[in-house]
TORZA-430531 format. One record per residue: x, y negated, z negated of N, C-alpha, C in turn. Coordinates in Angstrom, 2 decimals. Last residue first. Layout:
{n.u:X&n.v:Y&n.w:Z&ca.u:X&ca.v:Y&ca.w:Z&c.u:X&c.v:Y&c.w:Z} .
...
// end
This chain:
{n.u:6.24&n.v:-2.75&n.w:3.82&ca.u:7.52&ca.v:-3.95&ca.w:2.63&c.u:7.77&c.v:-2.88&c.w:1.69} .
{n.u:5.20&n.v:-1.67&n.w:6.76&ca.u:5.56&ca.v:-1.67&ca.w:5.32&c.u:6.71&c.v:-2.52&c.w:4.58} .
{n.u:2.53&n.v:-2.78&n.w:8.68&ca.u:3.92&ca.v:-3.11&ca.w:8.59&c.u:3.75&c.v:-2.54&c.w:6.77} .
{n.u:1.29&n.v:-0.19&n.w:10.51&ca.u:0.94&ca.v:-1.17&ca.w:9.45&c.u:2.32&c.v:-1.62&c.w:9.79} .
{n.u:0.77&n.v:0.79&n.w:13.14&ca.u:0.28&ca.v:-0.58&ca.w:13.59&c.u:0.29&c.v:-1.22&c.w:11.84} .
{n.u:1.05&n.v:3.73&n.w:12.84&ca.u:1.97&ca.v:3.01&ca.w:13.30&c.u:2.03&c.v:1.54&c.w:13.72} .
{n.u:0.58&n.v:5.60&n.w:10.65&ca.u:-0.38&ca.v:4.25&ca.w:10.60&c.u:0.67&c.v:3.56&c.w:11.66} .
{n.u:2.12&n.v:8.13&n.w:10.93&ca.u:0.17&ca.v:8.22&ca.w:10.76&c.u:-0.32&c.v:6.62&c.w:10.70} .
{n.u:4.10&n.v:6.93&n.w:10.78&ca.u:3.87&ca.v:7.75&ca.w:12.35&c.u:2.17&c.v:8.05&c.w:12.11} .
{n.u:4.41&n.v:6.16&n.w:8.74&ca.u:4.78&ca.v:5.37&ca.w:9.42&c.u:4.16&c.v:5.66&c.w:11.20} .
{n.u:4.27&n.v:8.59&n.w:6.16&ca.u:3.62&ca.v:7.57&ca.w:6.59&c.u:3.18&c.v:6.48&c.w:8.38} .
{n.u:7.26&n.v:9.34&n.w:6.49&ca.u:5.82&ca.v:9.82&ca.w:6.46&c.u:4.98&c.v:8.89&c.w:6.93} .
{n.u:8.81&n.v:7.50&n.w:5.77&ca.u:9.12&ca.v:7.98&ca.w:7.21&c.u:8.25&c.v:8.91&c.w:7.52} .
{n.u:7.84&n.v:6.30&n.w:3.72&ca.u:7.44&ca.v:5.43&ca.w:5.00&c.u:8.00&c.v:5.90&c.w:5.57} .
{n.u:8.71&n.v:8.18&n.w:2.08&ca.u:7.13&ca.v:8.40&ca.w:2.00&c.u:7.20&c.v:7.19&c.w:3.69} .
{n.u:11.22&n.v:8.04&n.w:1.76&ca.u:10.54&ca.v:9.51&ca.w:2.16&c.u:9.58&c.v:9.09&c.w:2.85} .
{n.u:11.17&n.v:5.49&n.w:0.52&ca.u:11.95&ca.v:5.64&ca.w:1.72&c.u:11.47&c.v:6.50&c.w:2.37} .
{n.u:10.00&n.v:6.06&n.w:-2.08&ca.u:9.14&ca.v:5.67&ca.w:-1.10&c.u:9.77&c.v:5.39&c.w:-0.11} .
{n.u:10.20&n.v:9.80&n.w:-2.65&ca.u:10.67&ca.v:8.22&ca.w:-2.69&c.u:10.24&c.v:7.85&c.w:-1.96} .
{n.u:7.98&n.v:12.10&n.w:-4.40&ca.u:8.95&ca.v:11.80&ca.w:-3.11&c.u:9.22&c.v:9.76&c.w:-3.21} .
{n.u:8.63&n.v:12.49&n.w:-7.65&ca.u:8.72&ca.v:13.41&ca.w:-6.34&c.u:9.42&c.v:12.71&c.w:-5.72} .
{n.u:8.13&n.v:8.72&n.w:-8.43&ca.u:8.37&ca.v:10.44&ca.w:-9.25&c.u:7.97&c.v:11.04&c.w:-7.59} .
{n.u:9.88&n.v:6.39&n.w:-6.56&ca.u:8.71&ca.v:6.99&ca.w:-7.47&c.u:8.96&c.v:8.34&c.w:-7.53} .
{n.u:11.58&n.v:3.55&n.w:-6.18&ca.u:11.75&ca.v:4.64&ca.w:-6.77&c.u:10.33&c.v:5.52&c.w:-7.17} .
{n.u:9.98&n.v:2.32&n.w:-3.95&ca.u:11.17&ca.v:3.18&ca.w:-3.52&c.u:11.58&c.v:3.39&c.w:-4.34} .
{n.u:7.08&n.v:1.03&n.w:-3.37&ca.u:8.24&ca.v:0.80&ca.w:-4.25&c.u:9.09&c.v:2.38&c.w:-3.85} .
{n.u:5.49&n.v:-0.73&n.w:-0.64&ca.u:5.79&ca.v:0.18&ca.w:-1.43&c.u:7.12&c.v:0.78&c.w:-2.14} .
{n.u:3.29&n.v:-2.61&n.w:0.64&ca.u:3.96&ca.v:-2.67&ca.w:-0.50&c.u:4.44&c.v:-1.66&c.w:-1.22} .
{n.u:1.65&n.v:-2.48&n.w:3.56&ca.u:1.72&ca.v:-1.71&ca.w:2.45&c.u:3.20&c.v:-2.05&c.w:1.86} .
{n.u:-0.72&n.v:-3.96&n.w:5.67&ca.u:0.48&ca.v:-3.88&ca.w:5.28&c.u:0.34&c.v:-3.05&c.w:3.67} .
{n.u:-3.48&n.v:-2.80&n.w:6.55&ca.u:-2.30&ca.v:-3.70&ca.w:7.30&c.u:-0.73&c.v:-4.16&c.w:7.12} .
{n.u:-4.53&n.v:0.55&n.w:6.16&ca.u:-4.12&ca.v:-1.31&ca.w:5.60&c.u:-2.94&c.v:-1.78&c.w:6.98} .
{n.u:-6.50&n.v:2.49&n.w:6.59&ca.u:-5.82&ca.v:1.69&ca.w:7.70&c.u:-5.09&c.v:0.48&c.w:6.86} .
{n.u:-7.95&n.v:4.50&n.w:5.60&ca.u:-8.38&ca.v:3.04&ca.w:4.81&c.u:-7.33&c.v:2.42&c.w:6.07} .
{n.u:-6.95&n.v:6.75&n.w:6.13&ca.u:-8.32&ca.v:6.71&ca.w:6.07&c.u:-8.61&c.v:5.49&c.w:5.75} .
{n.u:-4.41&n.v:6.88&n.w:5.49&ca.u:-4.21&ca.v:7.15&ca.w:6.87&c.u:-5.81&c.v:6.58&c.w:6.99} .
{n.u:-4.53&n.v:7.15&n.w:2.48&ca.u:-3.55&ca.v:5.59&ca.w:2.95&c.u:-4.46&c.v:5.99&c.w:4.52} .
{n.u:-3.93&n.v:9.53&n.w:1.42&ca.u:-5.46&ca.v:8.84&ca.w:1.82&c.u:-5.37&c.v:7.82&c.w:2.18} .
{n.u:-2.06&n.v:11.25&n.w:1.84&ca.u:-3.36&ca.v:11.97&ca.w:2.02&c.u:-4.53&c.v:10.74&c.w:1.97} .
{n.u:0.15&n.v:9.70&n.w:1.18&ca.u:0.18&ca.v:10.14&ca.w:2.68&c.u:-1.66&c.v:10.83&c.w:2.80} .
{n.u:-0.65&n.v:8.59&n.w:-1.50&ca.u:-0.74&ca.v:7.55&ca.w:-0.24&c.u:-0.71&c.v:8.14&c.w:0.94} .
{n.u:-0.06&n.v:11.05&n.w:-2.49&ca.u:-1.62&ca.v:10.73&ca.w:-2.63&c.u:-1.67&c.v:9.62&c.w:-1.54} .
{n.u:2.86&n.v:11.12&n.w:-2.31&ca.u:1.94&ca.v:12.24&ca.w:-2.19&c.u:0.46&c.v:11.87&c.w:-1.68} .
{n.u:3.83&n.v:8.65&n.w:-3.56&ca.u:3.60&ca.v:9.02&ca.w:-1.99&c.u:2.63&c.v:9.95&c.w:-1.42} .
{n.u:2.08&n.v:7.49&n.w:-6.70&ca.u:3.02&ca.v:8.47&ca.w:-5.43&c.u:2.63&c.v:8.43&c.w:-4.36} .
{n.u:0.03&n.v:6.06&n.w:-7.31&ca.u:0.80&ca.v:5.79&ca.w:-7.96&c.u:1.89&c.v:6.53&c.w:-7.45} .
{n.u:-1.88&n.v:3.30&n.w:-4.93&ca.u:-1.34&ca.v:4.92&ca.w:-5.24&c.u:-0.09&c.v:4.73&c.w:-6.08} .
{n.u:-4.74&n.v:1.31&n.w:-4.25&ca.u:-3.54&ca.v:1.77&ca.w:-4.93&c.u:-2.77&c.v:2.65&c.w:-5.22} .
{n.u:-6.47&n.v:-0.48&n.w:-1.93&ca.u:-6.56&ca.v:0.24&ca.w:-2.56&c.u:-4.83&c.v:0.46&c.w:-2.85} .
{n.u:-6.89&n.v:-3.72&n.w:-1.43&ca.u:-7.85&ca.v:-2.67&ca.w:-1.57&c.u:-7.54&c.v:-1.40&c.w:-2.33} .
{n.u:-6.24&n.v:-6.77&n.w:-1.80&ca.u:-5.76&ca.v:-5.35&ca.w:-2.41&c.u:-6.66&c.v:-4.49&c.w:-2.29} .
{n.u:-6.26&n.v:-9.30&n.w:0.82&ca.u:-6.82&ca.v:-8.44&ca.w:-0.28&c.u:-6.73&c.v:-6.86&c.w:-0.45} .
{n.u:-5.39&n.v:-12.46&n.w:1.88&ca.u:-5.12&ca.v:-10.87&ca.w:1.92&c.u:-6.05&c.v:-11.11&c.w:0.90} .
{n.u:-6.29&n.v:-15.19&n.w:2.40&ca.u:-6.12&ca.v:-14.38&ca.w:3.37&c.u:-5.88&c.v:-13.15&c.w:3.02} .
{n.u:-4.70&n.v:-16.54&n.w:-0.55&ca.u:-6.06&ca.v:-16.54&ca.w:0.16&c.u:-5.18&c.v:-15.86&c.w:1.57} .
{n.u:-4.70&n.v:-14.42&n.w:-3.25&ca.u:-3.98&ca.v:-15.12&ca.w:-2.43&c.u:-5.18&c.v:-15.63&c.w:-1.09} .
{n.u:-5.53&n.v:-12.54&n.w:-4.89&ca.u:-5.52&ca.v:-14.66&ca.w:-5.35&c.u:-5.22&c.v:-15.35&c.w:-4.24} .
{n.u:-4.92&n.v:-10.33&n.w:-4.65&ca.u:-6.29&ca.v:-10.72&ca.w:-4.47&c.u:-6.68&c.v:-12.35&c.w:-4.67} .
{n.u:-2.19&n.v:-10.66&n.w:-4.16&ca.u:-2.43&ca.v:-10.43&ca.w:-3.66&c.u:-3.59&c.v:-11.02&c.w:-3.25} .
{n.u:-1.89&n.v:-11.17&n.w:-7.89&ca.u:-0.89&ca.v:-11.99&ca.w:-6.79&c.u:-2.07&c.v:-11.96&c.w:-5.52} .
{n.u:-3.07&n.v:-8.41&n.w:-8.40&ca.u:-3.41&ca.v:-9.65&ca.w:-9.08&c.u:-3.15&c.v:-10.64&c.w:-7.84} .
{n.u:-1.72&n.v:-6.50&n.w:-7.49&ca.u:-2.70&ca.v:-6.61&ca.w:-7.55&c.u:-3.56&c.v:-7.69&c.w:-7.50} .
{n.u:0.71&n.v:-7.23&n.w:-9.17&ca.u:0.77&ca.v:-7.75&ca.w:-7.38&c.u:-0.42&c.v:-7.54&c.w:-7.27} .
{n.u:-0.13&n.v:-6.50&n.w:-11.76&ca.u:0.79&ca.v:-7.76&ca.w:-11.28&c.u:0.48&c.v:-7.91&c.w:-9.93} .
{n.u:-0.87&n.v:-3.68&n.w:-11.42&ca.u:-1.47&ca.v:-4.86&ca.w:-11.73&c.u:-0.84&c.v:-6.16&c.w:-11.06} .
{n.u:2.16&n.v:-3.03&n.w:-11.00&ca.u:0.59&ca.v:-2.57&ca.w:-10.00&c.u:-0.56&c.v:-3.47&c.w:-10.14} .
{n.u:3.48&n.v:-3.48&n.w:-13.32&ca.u:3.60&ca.v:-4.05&ca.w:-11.79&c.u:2.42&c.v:-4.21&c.w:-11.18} .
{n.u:1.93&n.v:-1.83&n.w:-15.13&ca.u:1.75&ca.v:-3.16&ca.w:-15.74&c.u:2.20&c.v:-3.96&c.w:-13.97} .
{n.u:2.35&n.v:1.19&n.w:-14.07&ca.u:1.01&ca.v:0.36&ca.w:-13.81&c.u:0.96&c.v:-1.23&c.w:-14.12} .
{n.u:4.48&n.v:2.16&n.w:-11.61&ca.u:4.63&ca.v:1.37&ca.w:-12.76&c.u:3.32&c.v:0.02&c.w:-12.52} .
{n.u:4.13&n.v:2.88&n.w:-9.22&ca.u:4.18&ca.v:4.08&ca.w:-10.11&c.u:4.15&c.v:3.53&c.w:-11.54} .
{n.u:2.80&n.v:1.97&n.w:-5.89&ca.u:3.91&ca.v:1.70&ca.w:-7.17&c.u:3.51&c.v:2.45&c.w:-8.85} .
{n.u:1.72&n.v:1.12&n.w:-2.87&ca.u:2.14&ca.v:2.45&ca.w:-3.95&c.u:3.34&c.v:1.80&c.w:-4.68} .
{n.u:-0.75&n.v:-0.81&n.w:-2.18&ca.u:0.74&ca.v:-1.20&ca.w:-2.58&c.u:0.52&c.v:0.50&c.w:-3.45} .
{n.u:-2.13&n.v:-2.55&n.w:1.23&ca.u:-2.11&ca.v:-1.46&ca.w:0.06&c.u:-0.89&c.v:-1.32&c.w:-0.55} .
{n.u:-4.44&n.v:-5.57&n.w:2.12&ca.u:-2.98&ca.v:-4.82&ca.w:1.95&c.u:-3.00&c.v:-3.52&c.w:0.56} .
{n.u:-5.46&n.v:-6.62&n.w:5.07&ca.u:-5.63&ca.v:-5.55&ca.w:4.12&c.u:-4.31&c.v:-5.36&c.w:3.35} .
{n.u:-6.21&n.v:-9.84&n.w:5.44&ca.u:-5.35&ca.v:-8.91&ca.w:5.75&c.u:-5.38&c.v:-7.50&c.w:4.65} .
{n.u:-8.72&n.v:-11.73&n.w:7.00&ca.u:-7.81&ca.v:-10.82&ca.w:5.85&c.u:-7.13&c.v:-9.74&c.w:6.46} .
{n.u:-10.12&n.v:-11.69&n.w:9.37&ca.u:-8.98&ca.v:-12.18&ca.w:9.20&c.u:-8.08&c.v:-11.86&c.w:8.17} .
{n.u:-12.60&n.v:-10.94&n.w:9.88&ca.u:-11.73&ca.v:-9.95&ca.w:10.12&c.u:-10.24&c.v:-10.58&c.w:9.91} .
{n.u:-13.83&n.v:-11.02&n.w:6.19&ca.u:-14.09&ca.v:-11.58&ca.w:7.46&c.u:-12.40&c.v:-10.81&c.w:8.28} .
{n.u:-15.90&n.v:-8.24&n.w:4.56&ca.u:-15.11&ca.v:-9.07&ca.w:4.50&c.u:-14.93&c.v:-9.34&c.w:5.82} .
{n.u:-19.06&n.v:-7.48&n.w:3.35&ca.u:-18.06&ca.v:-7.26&ca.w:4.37&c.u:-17.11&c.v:-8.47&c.w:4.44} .
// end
């Protein structure tokens, strides 16, 4: 169990060599950690709401819905994350 001070953070991004990359960044960083990853909005609105992150990293071009779409989704099911 992690201590309650981390910060959760979740990142939807569609471009895996990135995804890695901040992945990476994130889990190095001291105080946050990457829990979980979506490569569309689609899948972040259906399981993002069940994991609660604290902040979410999410890229604004992705296949279907954009991630502009997706945090006016989103936003009202987690209204205590902050999104970047």
């Amino acid at each position: 169990m992690e201590p309650e001070n981390i910060l959760k953070v979740s990142i939807v991004e569609d471009d895996a060599e990135i995804l890695n990359l901040l992945t990476m960044i994130i889990d190095k960083s001291a105080g946050y950690s990457c829990k979980h990853t979506y490569s569309d909005c689609e899948s972040a609105i259906k399981k993002m709401p069940l994991h609660r992150p604290d902040v979410v990293l999410m890229d604004i071009i992705l296949p279907q819905m954009s991630g502009i779409e997706g945090v006016k989704k989103l936003k009202p099911l987690l209204p205590d994350t902050d999104f970047i």
